[in-house]
N, C-alpha and C positions, 0 to 999 in steps of 0.2 A: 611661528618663529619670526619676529619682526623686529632690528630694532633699531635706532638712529646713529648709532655711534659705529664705524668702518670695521668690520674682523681680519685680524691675520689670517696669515697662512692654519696655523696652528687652529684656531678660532673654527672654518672654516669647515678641516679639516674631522672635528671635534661634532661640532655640526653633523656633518655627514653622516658618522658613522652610527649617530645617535636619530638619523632619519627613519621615521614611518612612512614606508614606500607601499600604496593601493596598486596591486595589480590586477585587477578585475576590470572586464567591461562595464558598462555602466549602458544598462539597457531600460527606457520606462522609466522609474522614480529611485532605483536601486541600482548596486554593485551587484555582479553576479559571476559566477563563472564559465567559461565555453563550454556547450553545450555537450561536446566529446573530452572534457574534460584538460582537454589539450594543454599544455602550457608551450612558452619560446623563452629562451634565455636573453635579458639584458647583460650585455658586456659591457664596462667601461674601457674606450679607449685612453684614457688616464693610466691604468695600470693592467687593464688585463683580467680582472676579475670580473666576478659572476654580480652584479647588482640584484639581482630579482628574476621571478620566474613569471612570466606576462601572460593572462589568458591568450592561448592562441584563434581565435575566432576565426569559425569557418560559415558555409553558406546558411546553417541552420542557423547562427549566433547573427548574421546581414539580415535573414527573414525574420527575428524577432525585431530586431533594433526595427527596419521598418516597416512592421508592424503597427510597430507604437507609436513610430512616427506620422503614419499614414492614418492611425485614429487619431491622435491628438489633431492634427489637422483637421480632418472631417469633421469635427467634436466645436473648432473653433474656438479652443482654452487658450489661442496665442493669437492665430490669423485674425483673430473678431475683436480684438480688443486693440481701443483707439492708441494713433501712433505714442500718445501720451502716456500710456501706460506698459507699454514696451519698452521705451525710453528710460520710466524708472528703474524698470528690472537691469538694462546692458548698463546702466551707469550703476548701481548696484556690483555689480558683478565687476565691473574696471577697478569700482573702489577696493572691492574684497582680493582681486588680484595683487594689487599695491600691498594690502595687506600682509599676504602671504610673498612677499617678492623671494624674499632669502630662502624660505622652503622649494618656491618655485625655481628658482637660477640655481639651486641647490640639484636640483633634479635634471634640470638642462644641463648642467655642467659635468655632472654624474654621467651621462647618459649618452651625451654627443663630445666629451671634449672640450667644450667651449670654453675660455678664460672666465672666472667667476668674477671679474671684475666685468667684463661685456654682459654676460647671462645677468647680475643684478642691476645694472648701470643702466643699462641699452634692450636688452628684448624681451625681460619682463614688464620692467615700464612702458616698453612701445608696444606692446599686446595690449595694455590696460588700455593705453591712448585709442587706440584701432578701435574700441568697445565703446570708447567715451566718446569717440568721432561719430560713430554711425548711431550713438543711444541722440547728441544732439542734434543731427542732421535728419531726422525719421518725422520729426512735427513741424519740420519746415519745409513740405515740397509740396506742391500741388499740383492737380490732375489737370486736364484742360477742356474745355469748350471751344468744339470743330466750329467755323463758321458755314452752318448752313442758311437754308431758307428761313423767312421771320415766323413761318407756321413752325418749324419742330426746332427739337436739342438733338443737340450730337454731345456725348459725354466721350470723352479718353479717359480712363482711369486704369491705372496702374496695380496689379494685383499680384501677391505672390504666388507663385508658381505652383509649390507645392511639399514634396519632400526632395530635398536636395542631398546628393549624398557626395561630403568632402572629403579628395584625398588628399593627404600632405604631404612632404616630403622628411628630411631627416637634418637638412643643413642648420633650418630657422624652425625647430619645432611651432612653437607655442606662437608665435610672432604669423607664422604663415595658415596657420588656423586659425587666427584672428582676423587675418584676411579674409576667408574665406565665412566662417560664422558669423560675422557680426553684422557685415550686412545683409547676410542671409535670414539671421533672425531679424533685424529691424526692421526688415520689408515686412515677416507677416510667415517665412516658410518653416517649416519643422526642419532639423539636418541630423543626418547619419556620417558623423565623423570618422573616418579610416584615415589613424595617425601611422609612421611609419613604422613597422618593427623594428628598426634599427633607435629609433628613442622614440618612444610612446609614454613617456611617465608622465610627461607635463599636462598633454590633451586626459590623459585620464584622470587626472587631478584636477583639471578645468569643469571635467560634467559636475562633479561634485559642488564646488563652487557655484555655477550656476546653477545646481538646485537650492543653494541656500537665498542664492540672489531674487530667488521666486519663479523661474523657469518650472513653468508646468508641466506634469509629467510627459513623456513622450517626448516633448518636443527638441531638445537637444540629447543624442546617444549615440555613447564613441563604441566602437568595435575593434582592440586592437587585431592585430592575425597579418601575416603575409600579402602582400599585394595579391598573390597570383590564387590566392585564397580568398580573403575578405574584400581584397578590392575587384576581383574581378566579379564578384558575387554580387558588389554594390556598381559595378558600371552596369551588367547584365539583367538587375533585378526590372520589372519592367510595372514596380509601384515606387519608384523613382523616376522624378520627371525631369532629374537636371544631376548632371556629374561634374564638379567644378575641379580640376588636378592641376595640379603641381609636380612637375619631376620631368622625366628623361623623353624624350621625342619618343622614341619605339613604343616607351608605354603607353603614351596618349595618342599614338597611331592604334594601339588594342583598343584603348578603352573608346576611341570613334567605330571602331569599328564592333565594338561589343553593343553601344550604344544604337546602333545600327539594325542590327540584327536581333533586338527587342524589342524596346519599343518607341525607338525613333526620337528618346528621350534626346532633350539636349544637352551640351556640351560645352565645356568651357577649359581651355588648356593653355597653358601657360608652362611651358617646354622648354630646351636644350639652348645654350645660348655658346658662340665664340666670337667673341666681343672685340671691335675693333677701336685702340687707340691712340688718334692721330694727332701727333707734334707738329705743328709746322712750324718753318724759322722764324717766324715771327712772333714768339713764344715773348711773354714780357717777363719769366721769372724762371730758365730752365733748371734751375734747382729746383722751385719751388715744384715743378712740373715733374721732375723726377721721382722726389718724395713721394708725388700723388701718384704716381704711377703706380709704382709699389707696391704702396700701402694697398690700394684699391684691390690688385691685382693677388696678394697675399694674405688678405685681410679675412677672415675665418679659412685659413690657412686653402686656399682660394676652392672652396666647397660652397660658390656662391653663383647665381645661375646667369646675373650679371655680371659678373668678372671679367676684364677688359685684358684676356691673355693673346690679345695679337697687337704689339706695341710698333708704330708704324711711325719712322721717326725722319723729318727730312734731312738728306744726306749731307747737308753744310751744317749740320749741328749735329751726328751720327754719336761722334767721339767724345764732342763734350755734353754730351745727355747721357749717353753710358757709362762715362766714368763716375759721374754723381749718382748716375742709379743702381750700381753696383755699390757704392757707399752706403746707401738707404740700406739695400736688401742686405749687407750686411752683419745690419745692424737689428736686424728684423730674427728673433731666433726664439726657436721653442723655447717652452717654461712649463714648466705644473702650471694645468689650470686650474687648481685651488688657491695658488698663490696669486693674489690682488694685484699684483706688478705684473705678471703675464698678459700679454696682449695675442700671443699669439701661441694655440691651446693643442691640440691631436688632432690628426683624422681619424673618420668617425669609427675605422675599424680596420681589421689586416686585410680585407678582400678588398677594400676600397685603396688602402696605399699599395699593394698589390697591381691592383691592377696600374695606378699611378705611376707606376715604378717600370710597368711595362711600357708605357708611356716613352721615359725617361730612355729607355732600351732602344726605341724605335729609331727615337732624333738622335744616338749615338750614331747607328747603325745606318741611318738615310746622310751621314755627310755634317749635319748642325755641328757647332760648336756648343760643348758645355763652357758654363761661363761661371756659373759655381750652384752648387747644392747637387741635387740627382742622387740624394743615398738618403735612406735612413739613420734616424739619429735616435743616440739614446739622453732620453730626460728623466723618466720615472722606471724602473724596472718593469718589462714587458709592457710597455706602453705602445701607442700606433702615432708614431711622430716624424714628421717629415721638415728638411728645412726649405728655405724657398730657392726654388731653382730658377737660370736663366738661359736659354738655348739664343745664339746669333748665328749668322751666318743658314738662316733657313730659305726654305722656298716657299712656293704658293701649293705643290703638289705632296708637301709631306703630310704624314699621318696628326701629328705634334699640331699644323695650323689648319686641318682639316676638321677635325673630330674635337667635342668636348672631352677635357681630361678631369674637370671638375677636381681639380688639385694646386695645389702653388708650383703650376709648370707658368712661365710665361716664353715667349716666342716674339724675338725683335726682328723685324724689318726695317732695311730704310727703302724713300721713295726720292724722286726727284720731281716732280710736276705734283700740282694740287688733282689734277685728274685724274693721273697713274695713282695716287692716294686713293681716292673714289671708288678707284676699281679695285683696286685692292682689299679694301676695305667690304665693299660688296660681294667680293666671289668667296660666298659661302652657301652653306645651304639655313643657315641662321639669319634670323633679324632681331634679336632682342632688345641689342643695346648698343651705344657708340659715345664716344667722348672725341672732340674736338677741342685743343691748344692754338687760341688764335688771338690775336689781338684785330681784326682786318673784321669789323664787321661786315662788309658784303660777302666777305670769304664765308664768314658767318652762315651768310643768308644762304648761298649757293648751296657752301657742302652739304649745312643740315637738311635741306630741300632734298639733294640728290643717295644720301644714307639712306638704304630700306634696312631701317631700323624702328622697333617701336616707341623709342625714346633717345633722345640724342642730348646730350650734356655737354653744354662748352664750359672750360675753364671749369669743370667741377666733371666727381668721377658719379654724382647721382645725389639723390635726397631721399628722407624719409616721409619727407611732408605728402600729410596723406590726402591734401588738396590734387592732387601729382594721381596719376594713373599709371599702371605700368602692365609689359604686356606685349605680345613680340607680332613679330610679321613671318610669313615662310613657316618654315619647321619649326619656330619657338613656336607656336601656337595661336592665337586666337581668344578673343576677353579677355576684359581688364579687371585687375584688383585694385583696390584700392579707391576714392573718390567717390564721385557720386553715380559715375559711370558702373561703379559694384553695384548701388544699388536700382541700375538701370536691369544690367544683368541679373539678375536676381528677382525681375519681376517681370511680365505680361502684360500688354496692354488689350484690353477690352472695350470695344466702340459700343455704346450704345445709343440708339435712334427714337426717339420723343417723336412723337405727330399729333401737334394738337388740334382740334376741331374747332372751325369756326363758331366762333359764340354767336 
């Protein structure tokens, strides 16, 4: 389903219901189904209905996937073949995504909620790019030469690891898989994909694609199934020599320690994020800064792990930065995410606004000020939709600026010193992410220097550019995605030592 010219709502809509949804694993060179037969239900949080019934993969359906992936490997039908010819295949595979975009945002939007204008626009096309990045950047890096003695060689080279097994999360299906597989295949390793049960349709619709693209058997195979099933099967399995995740601090505190307690595999986690950020009066556009607040802060209806939901605004600008940001966010409201004018789509289900909601309960009840949203809204009949809320009047000990709520909560502060900002901004148990409003380059220099944060943004709420690494400090976790530093992670270095004999 591809075609050039934009679709309505109706269009769309039409689309949809006229889709071929694959729910099977895809284990080796095939679709299959779990082993016990199992299935789990897709909901759409759009309306509430039953999308599909998804193999449920348990530890039998992880031991086959890396089975295959652990011959393919040994076999060297991916690892052994020059970066050149790797390269054809992931850029293959990015084109054939493009291809498919409407089927794919089709699926993402089905499955997560997402606006079908962001799902075709934005993170079907940036999945392909992810593919197209790491298919160009694979024949361009080289090993090195240690400098030893003039009798021998010292080689560094850089080797894939081996089978890697990625978990994803549910916010950025398809977009955070591409993270994670593409540099993983460009290096040379096989992966066992665990997308999340909460939307798995797009990673199971990518194995497919990638066996057309020429990916050899074994070497890419997705497992859908419950974290605490499939994925703990795939942290635990101990012919996995690398677990790269995505999602919530507690889970990537298991899967280290799953990791642990096999075989010592390593680990890559990229976790829980409450995001600090800070205005200061010397702001050169506080409209323009209020907008961005917002938007960032609300933006996949804030189910986003960078989300800058602790707004920390200096107290001689408090009033007129609140009143503009209360005009954004009010401007900011649910819609059908099938309709192409929606920017802002569902959460991803009832247990998740749910628990959101509890959120919302708490900063009543600890003292906050509601400032408006904190209710459920109706858009589509039995739909999971929430508008954006704003709590003032908080402290540093509430539940609301302690804890990720992973929802369109945000939570304002003001400061008065650039330093009490600092501190504030630090007392968390998070490092992921921070945005700094300054115009004071040295302020600049300071603040960003003194954020433990793993990425820091002035005057912008982040980028996509996959030059850019990202990747937290503290309890967001540890390694990076994204750049060339992924395909740092993603491989081994191996010294070897030449000794030549005098002629």
């Amino acid at each position: 389903m591809n075609s050039k010219k934009a679709l309505n709502r109706e269009q769309w809509q039409s689309l949809g219901k006229a889709l071929k949804i694959e729910t099977r694993a895809w284990i080796g060179e095939t679709y299959c189904t779990s082993t016990s037969g199992k299935t789990m239900p897709v909901i759409s949080p759009i309306d509430g209905r039953e999308v599909a019934q998804v193999s449920q993969c348990g530890s039998d359906d992880v031991n086959r996937a890396v089975g295959a992936a652990r011959s393919s490997f040994a076999a060297g039908s991916w690892a052994m073949q020059p970066p050149g010819a790797r390269k054809q295949v992931l850029q293959r595979l990015a084109d054939l995504i493009l291809e498919h975009n409407e089927e794919l945002a089709l699926l993402e939007t089905l499955d997560a909620g997402k606006p079908i204008g962001l799902t075709s626009n934005n993170d079907i096309p940036g999945a392909a790019r992810v593919f197209s990045w790491y298919a160009e950047a694979i024949d361009k890096l080289y090993d090195q030469v240690a400098p030893v003695a003039h009798d021998g060689l010292g080689l560094l080279r850089r080797e894939p690891i081996g089978v890697i097994g990625a978990i994803v999360p549910w916010n950025f299906p398809l977009m955070i898989a591409a993270w994670k597989a593409a540099p993983a295949l460009a290096a040379g390793n096989s992966v066992v994909l665990k997308p999340s049960e909460k939307s798995p349709l797009t990673a199971i619709r990518l194995a497919e694609l990638a066996a057309e693209a020429g990916m050899p058997e074994g070497v890419f195979n997705v497992v859908p199934g419950l974290g605490s099933e499939a994925g703990d099967a795939l942290a635990r399995h101990a012919e996995v020599d690398m677990v790269s995740f995505t999602g919530s601090t507690a889970v990537g505190k298991q899967i280290m320690r799953s990791a642990a307690d096999s075989n010592m595999k390593q680990v890559s986690l990229e976790c829980g994020g409450k995001s600090p950020n800070i205005i200061f009066d010397d702001v050169a556009d506080v409209a323009g800064a209020a907008a961005a607040a917002a938007m960032a802060v609300f933006y996949n209806c804030g189910q986003v792990c960078v989300s800058p939901t602790r707004l920390l605004v200096a107290a001689s600008i408090a009033d007129e930065f609140m009143e503009k940001l209360l005009v954004v966010a009010g401007q900011i409201t649910p819609g059908d995410p099938l309709d192409p004018s929606t920017t802002y789509g569902a959460l991803i289900d009832e247990a998740h606004l749910a628990r959101v909601l509890s959120f919302v309960e708490s900063g009543n009840k600890a003292g906050a000020t509601l400032l408006t949203g904190g209710e459920r809204t109706q858009v589509v009949e039995n739909g999971v939709y929430m508008g954006p809320t704003i709590f003032s009047d908080v402290t540093q000990e509430m539940k609301i600026v302690r804890e990720e709520i992973f929802g369109p909560v945000l939570s304002v502060m003001s400061f008065r010193t650039e330093q009490e900002a600092i501190e504030m901004a630090n007392d968390t148990d998070y490092g992921l992410h921070a945005c700094i409003w300054t115009e004071d380059m040295n302020r600049i220099n300071r603040v960003s220097r003194q954020l433990r944060a793993g990425t820091v943004c002035v005057n912008s709420n982040g980028t996509l550019d996959m030059s850019l690494p990202v990747g937290g400090f503290r309890q967001s976790g540890f390694g990076k995605d994204r750049s060339l530093m992924a395909l740092e992670k993603y491989t081994q270095v191996k010294t070897t030592f030449i000794q030549f004999r005098d002629a």
